[in-house]
MIZA-936932 format. One record per residue (C-alpha): residue in one letter; residue number from 1; x, y, z. Coordinates in steps of 0.5 Angstrom, whole numbers, m for minus. Example, Ala and Ser with C-alpha at 12.3 -4.5 7.8 and 13.67 -1.06 7.14 Angstrom:
! MIZA-936932
{"A",1,{25,m9,16}}
{"S",2,{27,m2,14}}
END
This chain:
! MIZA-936932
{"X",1,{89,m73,93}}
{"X",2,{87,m80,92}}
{"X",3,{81,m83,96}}
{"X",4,{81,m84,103}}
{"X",5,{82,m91,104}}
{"X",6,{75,m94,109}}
{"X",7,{77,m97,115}}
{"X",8,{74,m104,113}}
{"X",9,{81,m104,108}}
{"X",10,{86,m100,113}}
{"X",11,{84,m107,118}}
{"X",12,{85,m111,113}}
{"X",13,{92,m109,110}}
{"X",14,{93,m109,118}}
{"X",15,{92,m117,118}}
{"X",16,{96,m118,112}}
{"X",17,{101,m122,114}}
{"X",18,{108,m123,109}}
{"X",19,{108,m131,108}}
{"X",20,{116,m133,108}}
{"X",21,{119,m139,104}}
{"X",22,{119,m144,110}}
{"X",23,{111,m142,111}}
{"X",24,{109,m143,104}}
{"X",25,{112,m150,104}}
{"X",26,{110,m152,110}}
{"X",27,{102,m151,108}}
{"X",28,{104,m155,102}}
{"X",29,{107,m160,106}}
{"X",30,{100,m160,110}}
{"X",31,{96,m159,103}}
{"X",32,{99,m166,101}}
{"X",33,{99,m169,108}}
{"X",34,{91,m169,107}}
{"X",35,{88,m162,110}}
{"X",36,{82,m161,106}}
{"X",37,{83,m156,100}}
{"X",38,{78,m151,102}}
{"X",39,{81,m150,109}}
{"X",40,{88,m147,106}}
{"X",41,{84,m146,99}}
{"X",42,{81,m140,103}}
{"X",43,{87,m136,105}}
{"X",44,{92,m139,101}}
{"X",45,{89,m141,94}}
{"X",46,{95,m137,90}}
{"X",47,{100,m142,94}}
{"X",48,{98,m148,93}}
{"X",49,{98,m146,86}}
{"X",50,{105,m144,85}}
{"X",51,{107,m151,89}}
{"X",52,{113,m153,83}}
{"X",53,{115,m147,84}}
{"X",54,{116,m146,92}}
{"X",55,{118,m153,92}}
{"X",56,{124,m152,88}}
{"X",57,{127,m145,91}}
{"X",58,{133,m147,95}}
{"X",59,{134,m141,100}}
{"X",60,{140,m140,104}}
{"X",61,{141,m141,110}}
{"X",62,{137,m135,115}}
{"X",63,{134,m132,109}}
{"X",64,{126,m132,109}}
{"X",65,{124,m128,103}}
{"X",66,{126,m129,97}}
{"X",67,{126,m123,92}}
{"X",68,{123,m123,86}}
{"X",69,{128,m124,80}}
{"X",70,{134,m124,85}}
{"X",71,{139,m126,80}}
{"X",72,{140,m133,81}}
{"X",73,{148,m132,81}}
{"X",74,{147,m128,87}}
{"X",75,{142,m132,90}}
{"X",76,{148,m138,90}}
{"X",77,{153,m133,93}}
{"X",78,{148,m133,99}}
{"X",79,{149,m140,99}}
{"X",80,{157,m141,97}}
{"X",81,{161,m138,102}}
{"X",82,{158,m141,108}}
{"X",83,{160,m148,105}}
{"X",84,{166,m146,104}}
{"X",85,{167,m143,110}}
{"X",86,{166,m150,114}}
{"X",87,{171,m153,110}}
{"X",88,{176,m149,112}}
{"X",89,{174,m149,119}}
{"X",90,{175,m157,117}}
{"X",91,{181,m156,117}}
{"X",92,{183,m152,122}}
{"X",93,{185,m146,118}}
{"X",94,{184,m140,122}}
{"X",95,{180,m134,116}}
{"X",96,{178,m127,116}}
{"X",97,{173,m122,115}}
{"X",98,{177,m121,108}}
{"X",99,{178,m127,106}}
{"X",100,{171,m129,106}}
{"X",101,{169,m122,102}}
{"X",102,{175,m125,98}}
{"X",103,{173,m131,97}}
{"X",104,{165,m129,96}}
{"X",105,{168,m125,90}}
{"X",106,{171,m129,86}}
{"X",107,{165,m135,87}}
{"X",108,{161,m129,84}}
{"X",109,{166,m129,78}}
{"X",110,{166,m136,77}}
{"X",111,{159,m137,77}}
{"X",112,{158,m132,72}}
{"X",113,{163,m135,68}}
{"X",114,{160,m142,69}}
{"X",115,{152,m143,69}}
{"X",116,{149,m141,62}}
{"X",117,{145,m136,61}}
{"X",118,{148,m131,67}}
{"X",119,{151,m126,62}}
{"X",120,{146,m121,62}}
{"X",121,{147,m121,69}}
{"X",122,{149,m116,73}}
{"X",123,{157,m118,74}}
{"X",124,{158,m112,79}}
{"X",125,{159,m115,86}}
{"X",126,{163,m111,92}}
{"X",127,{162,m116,98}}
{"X",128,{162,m110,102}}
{"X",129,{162,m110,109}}
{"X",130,{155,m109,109}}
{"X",131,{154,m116,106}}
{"X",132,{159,m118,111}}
{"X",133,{155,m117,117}}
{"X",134,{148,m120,113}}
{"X",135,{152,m125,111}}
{"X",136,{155,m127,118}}
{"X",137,{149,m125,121}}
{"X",138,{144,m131,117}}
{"X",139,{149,m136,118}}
{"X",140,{151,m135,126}}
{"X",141,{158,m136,124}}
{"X",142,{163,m134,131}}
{"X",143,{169,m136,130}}
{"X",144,{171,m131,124}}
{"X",145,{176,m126,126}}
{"X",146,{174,m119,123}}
{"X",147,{181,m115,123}}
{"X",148,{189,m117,120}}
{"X",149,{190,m123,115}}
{"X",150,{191,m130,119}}
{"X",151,{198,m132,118}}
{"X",152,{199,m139,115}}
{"X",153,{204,m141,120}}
{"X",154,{207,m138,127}}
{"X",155,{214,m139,129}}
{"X",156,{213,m135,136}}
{"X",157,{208,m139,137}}
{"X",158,{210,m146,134}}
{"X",159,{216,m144,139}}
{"X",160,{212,m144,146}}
{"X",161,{207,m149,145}}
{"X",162,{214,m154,143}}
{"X",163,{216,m152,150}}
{"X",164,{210,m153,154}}
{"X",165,{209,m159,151}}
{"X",166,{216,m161,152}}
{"X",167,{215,m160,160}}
{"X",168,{208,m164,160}}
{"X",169,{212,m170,158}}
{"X",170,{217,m169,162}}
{"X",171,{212,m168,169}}
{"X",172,{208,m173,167}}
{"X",173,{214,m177,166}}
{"X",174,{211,m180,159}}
{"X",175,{215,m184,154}}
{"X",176,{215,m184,146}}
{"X",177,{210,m190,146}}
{"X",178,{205,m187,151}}
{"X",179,{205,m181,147}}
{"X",180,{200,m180,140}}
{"X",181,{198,m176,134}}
{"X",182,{192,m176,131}}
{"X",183,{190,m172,124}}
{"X",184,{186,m172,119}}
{"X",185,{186,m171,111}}
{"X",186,{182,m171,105}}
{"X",187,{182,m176,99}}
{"X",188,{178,m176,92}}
{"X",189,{180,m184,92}}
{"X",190,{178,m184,84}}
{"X",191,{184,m177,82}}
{"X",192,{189,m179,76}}
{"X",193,{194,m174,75}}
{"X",194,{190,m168,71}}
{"X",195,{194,m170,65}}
{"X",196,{192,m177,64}}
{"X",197,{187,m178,58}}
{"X",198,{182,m181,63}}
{"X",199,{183,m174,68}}
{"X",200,{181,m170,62}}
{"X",201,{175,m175,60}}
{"X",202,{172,m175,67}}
{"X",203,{168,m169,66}}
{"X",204,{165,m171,60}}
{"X",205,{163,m179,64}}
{"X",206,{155,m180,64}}
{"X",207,{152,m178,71}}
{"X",208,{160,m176,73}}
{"X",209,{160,m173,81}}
{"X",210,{167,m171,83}}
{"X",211,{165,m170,90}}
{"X",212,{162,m177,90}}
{"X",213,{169,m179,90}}
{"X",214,{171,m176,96}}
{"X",215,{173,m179,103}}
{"X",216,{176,m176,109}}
{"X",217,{181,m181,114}}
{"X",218,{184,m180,120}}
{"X",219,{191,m183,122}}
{"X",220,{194,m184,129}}
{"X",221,{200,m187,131}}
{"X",222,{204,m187,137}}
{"X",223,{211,m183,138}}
{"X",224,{215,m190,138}}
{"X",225,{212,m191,131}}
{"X",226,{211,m199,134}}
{"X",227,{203,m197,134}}
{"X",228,{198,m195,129}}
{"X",229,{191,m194,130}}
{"X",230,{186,m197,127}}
{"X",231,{184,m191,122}}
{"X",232,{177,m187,121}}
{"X",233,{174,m187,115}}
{"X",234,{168,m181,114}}
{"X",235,{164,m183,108}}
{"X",236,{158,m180,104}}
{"X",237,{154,m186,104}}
{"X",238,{154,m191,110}}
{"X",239,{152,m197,106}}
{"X",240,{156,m196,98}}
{"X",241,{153,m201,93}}
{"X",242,{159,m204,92}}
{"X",243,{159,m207,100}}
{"X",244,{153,m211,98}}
{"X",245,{156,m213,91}}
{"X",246,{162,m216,95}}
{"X",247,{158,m218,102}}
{"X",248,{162,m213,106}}
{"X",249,{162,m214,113}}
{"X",250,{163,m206,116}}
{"X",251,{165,m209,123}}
{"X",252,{171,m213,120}}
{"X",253,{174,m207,116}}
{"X",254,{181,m205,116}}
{"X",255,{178,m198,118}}
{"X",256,{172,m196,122}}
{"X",257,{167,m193,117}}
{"X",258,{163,m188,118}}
{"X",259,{158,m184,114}}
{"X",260,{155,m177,113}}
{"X",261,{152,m172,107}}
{"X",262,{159,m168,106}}
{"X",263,{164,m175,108}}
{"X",264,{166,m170,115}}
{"X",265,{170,m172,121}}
{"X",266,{165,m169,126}}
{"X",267,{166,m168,134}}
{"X",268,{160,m175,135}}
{"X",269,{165,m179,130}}
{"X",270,{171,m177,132}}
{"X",271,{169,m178,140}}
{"X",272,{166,m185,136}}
{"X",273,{173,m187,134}}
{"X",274,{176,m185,141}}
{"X",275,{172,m189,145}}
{"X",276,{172,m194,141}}
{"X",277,{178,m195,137}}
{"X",278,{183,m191,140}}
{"X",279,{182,m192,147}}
{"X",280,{182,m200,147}}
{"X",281,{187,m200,142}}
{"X",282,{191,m196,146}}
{"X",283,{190,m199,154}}
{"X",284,{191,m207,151}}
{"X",285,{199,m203,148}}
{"X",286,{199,m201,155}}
{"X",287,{199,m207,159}}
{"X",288,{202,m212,154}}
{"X",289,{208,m208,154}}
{"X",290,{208,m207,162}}
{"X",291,{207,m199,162}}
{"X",292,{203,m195,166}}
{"X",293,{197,m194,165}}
{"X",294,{197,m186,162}}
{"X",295,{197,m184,155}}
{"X",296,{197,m177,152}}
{"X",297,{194,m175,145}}
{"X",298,{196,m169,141}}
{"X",299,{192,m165,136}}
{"X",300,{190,m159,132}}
{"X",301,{184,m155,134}}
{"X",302,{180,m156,128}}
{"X",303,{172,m156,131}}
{"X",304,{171,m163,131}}
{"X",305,{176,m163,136}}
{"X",306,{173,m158,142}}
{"X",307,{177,m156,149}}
{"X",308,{174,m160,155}}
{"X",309,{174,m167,150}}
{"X",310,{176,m172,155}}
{"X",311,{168,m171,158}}
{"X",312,{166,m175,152}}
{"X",313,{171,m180,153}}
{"X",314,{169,m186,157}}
{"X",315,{171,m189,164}}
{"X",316,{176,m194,162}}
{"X",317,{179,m188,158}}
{"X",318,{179,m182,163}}
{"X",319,{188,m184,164}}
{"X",320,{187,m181,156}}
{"X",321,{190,m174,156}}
{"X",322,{189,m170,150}}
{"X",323,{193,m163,149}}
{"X",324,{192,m158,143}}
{"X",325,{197,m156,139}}
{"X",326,{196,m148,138}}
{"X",327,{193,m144,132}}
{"X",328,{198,m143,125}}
{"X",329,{203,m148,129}}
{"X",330,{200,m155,124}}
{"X",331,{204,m154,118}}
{"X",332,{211,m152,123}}
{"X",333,{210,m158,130}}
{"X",334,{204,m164,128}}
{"X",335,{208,m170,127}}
{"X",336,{203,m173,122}}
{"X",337,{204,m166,118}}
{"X",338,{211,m168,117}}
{"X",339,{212,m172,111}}
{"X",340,{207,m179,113}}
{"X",341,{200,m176,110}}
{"X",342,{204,m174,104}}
{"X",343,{208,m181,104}}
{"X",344,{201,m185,105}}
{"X",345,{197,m181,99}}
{"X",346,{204,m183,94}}
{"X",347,{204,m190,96}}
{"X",348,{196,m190,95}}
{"X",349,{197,m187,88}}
{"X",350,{202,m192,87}}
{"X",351,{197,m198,90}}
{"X",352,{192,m195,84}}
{"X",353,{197,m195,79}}
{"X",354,{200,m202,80}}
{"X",355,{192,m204,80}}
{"X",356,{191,m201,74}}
{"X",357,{196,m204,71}}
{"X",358,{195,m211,73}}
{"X",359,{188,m211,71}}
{"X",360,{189,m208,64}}
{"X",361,{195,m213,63}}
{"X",362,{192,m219,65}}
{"X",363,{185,m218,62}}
{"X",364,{182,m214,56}}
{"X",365,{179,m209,60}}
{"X",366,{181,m203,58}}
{"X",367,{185,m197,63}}
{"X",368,{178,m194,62}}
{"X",369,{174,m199,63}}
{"X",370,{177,m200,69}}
{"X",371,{178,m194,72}}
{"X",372,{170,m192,71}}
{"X",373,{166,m199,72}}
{"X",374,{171,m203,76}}
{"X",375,{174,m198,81}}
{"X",376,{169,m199,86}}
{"X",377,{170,m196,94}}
{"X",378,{172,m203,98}}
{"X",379,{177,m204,92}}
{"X",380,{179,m196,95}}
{"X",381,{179,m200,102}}
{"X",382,{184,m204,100}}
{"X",383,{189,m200,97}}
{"X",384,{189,m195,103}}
{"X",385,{190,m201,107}}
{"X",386,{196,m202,103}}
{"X",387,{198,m195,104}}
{"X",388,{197,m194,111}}
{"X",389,{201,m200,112}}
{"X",390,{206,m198,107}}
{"X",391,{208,m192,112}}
{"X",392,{215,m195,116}}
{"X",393,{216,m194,123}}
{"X",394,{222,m190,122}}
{"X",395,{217,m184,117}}
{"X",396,{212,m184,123}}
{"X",397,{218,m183,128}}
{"X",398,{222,m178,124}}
{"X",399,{216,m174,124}}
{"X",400,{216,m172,131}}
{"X",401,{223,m168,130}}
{"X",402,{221,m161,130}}
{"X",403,{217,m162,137}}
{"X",404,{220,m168,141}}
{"X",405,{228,m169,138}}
{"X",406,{229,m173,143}}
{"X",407,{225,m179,142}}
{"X",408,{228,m180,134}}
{"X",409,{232,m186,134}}
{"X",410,{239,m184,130}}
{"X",411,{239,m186,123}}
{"X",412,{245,m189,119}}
{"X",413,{244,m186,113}}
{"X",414,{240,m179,111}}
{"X",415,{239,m182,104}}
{"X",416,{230,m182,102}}
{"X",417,{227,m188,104}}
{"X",418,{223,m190,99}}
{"X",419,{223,m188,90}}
{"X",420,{216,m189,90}}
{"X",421,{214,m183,86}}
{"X",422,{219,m185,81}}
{"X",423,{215,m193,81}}
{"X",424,{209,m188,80}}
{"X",425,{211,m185,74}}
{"X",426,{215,m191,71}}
{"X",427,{208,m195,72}}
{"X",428,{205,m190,69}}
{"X",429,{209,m190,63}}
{"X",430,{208,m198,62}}
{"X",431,{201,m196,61}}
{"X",432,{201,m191,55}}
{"X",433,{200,m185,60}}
{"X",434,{205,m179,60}}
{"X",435,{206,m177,67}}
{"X",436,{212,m174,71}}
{"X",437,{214,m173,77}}
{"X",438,{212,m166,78}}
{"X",439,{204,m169,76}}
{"X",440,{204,m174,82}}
{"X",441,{207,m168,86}}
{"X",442,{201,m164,84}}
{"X",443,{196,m170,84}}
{"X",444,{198,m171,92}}
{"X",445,{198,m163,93}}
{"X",446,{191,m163,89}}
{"X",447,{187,m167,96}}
{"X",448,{188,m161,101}}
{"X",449,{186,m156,96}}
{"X",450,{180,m152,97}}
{"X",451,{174,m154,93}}
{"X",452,{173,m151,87}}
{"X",453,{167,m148,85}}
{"X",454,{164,m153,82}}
{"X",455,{165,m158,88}}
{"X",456,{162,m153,92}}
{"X",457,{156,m152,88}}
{"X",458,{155,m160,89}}
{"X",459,{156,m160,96}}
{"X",460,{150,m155,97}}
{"X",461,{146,m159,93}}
{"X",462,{147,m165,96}}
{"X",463,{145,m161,103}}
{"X",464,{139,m158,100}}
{"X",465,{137,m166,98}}
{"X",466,{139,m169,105}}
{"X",467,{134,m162,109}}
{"X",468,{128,m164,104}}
{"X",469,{130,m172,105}}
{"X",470,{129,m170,113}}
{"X",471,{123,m165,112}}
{"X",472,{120,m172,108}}
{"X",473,{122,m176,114}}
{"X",474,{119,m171,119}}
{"X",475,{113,m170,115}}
{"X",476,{111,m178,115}}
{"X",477,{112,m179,122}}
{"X",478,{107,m174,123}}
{"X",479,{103,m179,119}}
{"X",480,{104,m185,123}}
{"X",481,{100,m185,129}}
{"X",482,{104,m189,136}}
{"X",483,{98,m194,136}}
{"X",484,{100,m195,128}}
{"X",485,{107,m196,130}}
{"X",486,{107,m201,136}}
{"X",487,{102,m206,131}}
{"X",488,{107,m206,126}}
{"X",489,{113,m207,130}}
{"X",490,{108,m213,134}}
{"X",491,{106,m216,128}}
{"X",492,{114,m216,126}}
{"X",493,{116,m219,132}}
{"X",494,{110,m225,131}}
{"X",495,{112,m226,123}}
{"X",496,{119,m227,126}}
{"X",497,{118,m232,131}}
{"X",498,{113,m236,126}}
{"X",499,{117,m236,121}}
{"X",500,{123,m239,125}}
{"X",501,{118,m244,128}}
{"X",502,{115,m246,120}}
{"X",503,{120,m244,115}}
{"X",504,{123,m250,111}}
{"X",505,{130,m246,111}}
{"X",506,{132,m244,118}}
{"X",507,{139,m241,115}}
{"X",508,{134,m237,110}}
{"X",509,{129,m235,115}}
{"X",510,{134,m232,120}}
{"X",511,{138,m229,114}}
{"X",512,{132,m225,111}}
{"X",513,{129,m224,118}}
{"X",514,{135,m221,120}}
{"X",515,{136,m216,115}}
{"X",516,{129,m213,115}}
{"X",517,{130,m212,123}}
{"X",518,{137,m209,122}}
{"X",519,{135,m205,116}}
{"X",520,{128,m203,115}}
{"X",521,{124,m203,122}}
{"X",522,{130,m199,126}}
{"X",523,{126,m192,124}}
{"X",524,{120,m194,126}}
{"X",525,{123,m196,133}}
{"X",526,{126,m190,134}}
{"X",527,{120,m186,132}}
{"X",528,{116,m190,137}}
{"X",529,{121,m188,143}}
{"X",530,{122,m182,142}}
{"X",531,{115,m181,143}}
{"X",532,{114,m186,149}}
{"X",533,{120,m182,152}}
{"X",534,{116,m175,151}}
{"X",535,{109,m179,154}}
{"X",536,{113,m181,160}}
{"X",537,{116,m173,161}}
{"X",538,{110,m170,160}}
{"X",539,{106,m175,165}}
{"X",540,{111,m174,169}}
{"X",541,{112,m166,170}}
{"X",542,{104,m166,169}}
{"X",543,{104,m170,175}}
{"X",544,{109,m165,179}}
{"X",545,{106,m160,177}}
{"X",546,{99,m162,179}}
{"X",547,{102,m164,186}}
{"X",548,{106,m157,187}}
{"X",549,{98,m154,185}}
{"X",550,{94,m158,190}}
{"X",551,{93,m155,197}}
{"X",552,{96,m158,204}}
{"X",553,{91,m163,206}}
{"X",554,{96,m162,214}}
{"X",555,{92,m156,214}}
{"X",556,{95,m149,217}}
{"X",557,{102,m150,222}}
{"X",558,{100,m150,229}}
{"X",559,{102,m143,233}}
END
């Protein structure tokens, strides 16, 4: 029998608390704010000693400990599947408890397979219910159907939503230019045909990030085909290089632009485009062709579009009717599903090879060159533009034949529109590169299709980056102080004025001083309003509650 333990040390193992992965980084991040050493050193010495190494570990989200020598492949896995999972919840896609587990399993193989050094690991990996339900308990995620296979397309469905459809446009009384289809779709804008000689050096370029090279856009027309709106453009970067290097002026862009990390449609740019493009594109249509003042938006039920939308909408709008289209029944009934995103990604790739090709006949830079030094996003914007503009009037209307074939205009031939796919290939073939039809086929199949596993990987760690950027950002305003923040908005407020009054340029000064107030001072002032709005909370409630405290100076009621 081993000694008893003293009471002394049972009290101490008592207190011993266990420090999760978000306590140790916030005691470094107090540590490198300017706490003494010797306040943290006393407690959490060992801490502060394995900074690096806290710092660096990338936890999944909802786990607090990490466990020592957790194989780094399934410490991934954590992670993966989630990112994953939004993606398909992006599109719309409806997945279940299998597919998940499915999907976890072979992110597994593939990691074991790619990263270096994991062969010793071990490669056994179930996904068992149990690592289910951790997994969807660490996540938070809801909409996950835990039985059955989700059906790729529903024909009963399809069928019922057509007629109920059908009879809101009758009992509304809308016409083919009152009603509009809006859908959105990825786009890796850089993306040869795997088989070209630049697809197969990609890989191996300096510093190459596929992700990096993905956009979402988010067309709409009407079912007249006589109005396009103005599409939405989500991007990583709100302000790309190449905007400063051609003078971009973002406001006066063919597309509205948009940013965020993982280049998504979210609900607040989505609500964003409706209130400020769709909307006023839709009621000036409206009263230069004399129609009521009603309009009916039809789309999928992808997250980014909630039910109850038209309280996001603004006043002017409220005539905006917006009606979902019912699960499984995109691929079969939405308009821009049939045919019209498919032909844009076609005319796009035909407006990169045509631009290839006029570059690389006309100059001495090479097709490689071209493709890695000089294909920059504002000239993706332009050949978008193109594209989109491309589309003709009888593809958008054709493409409401399966949900509304009365509003179809007759056709005198049923002959294909356009040979746009052979004009790929041929100026490919012009250019040296072996390509066919069945490549540029792919091509357009290849930017709806889910995202590899090195593309996943990427998108974590650009998530993790972006956290640690908002932990930074967080960290340094509680640095600054309210009287900080005032003064140094005050005394860029007296900079400007006398540099307007003083400097011997005008143009120059207005020019540089508008660039710093638009794009260096914003952040400050946020900070300082957020905290003025919180003191002005807390003075009020503490009022509230003083009043509420104090006793009735009328004294008791008369009896």
């Amino acid at each position: 029998m081993g000694p008893k333990k003293t009471a002394a040390a049972e009290a101490g193992e008592r207190k011993k608390e266990k420090v999760t992965l978000e306590m140790k980084k916030e005691i470094i991040r107090k540590h490198d704010g300017g706490m003494r050493v010797t306040d943290l050193a006393r407690e959490y010495g060992r801490i502060l000693k394995m900074r690096e190494k806290i710092l660096a570990t990338d936890a999944a989200k909802g786990v607090i400990r990490i466990v020592k020598n957790r194989p780094a492949v399934l410490e991934e896995v954590k992670k993966l599947p989630l990112i994953w999972l939004e993606e398909k919840q992006r599109a719309g896609d409806t997945v279940t408890e299998a597919i998940i587990c499915e999907k976890a399993k072979a992110l597994h193989a593939a990691l074991v397979r790619e990263q270096p050094g994991t062969s010793g690991e071990p490669e056994v990996f179930k996904a068992s219910r149990g690592w289910f339900d951790r997994f969807k308990a660490r996540s938070g995620i809801h909409s996950v159907v835990r039985h059955g296979e989700a059906a790729s397309s529903d024909v009963p469905a399809a069928e019922d939503f057509a007629a109920e459809f059908l009879e809101a446009v009758k009992a509304e009384g809308y016409v083919p230019q009152q009603v509009f289809n809006c859908d959105k779709t990825g786009l890796f804008w850089k993306r040869l045909p795997k088989r070209t000689f630049i697809t197969q050096e990609e890989p191996k370029l300096p510093g190459h990030k596929p992700m990096k090279d993905r956009l979402t856009l988010l067309f709409c027309a009407n079912a007249s085909s006589d109005l396009k709106i103005k599409p939405l453009l989500v991007y990583h970067s709100e302000n790309p290089r190449a905007f400063k290097k051609h003078k971009v002026d973002k406001e006066r862009l063919s597309v509205m632009w948009r940013s965020n990390s993982k280049a998504w449609v979210t609900h607040v740019l989505f609500v964003d485009w409706v209130n400020l493009a769709f909307g006023p594109a839709v009621k000036q249509y409206l009263l230069d062709n004399d129609l009521p003042l009603k309009a009916l938006l039809l789309m999928d039920n992808a997250p980014a579009h909630p039910k109850g939308l038209e309280v996001d909408l603004l006043e002017e709008f409220s005539f905006i009717r917006i009606m979902f289209l019912l699960p499984n029944t995109t691929p079969l009934l939405q308009p821009m599903d049939q045919q019209v995103i498919a032909n844009f990604k076609k005319l796009y790739t035909k407006e990169l090879f045509r631009r290839c090709f006029e570059v690389t006949d006309c100059t001495t830079i090479t097709l490689r060159e071209f493709w890695k030094d000089h294909l920059d996003i504002v000239t993706c914007l332009k050949m978008i533009t193109t594209a989109w503009n491309g589309i003709s009037q009888r593809n958008l209307n054709c493409a409401w034949r399966s949900l509304w074939p009365d509003c179809v205009a007759p056709s005198d031939s049923d002959a294909p529109e356009s040979t746009v796919v052979q004009d790929i290939v041929a100026l490919g073939r012009t250019m040296g590169l072996e390509v066919t039809e069945e490549d540029v086929s792919e091509l357009v199949e290849e930017h709806d299709h889910e995202l590899t596993t090195q593309e996943l990987v990427e998108l974590q760690a650009e998530a993790a980056q972006e956290q640690a950027s908002l932990e930074e950002e967080e960290a340094t305003e509680e640095r600054l102080s309210s009287k900080e923040l005032r003064d140094i908005c005050q005394k860029w407020k007296d900079v400007q004025a006398f540099t307007q009054r003083h400097h011997p340029d005008k143009h120059v000064a207005h020019d540089l001083g508008n660039t710093f107030d638009t794009r260096v001072m914003p952040p400050f002032r946020e900070v300082l309003k957020r905290r003025m709005k919180q003191q002005t909370m807390d003075r009020f409630f503490s009022k509230k509650q003083r009043v509420e405290e104090e006793p009735s100076s009328s004294g008791p009621p008369e009896s």
